[in-house]
C-alpha positions, 0 to 999 in steps of 0.5 A: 500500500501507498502513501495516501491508501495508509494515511486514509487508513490512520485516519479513519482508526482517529475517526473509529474511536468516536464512532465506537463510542456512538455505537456504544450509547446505542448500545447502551440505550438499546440494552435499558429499554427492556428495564423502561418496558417494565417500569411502564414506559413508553418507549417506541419512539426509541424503539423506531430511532435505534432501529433506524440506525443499523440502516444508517450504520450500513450506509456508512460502511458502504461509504466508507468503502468507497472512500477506501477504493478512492483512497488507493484511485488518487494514489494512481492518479493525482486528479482522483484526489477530488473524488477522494475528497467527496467520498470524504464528504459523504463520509463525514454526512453518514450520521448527521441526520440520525444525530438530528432525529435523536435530538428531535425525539428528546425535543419531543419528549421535553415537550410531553412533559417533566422529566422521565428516566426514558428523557434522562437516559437520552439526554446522557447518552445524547450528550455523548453522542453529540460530542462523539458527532462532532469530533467524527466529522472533526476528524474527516474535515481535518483530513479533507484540510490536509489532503486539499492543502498537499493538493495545492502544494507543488512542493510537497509530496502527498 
C-alpha cells in the first residue's frame, strides 16, 4: 500500500474511536429499554430511532468503502484526489441526520412533559453522542484540510 491508501487508513482508526463510542450509547440505550418496558414506559419512539440506525450504520460502511477504493484511485492518479475528497464528504454526512432525529425525539419528549428516566437516559447518552458527532466529522474535515492543502502544494509530496 501507498502513501495516501495508509494515511486514509490512520485516519479513519482517529475517526473509529468516536464512532465506537456512538455505537456504544446505542448500545447502551438499546440494552435499558427492556428495564423502561417494565417500569411502564413508553418507549417506541426509541424503539423506531435505534432501529433506524443499523440502516444508517450500513450506509456508512458502504461509504466508507468507497472512500477506501478512492483512497488507493488518487494514489494512481493525482486528479482522483477530488473524488477522494467527496467520498470524504459523504463520509463525514453518514450520521448527521440520525444525530438530528435523536435530538428531535428528546425535543419531543421535553415537550410531553417533566422529566422521565426514558428523557434522562437520552439526554446522557445524547450528550455523548453529540460530542462523539462532532469530533467524527472533526476528524474527516481535518483530513479533507490536509489532503486539499498537499493538493495545492507543488512542493510537497502527498
Amino acid at each position: 500500500m501507498s502513501e495516501i491508501v495508509n494515511r486514509t487508513a490512520e485516519v479513519a482508526a482517529q475517526w473509529h474511536q468516536h464512532l465506537v463510542w456512538i455505537r456504544m450509547n446505542v448500545a447502551y440505550i438499546k440494552a435499558e429499554l427492556p428495564h423502561l418496558l417494565d417500569n411502564g414506559h413508553e418507549v417506541s419512539d426509541i424503539e423506531d430511532l435505534l432501529a433506524s440506525f443499523a440502516s444508517v450504520f450500513e450506509h456508512f460502511c458502504g461509504s466508507e468503502f468507497d472512500l477506501f477504493v478512492a483512497a488507493r484511485a488518487s494514489e494512481v492518479k493525482e486528479s482522483e484526489k477530488q473524488a477522494l475528497i467527496g467520498k470524504l464528504h459523504r463520509t463525514r454526512e453518514c450520521f448527521r441526520a440520525w444525530v438530528h432525529d435523536y435530538h428531535g425525539v428528546v425535543q419531543r419528549r421535553r415537550a410531553a412533559g417533566g422529566p422521565s428516566l426514558p428523557l434522562v437516559l437520552l439526554q446522557g447518552c445524547g450528550a455523548e453522542l453529540l460530542k462523539a458527532h462532532t469530533c467524527f466529522v472533526e476528524v474527516i474535515e481535518a483530513y479533507v484540510q490536509e489532503i486539499e492543502s498537499s493538493s495545492n502544494d507543488p512542493m510537497k509530496h502527498f
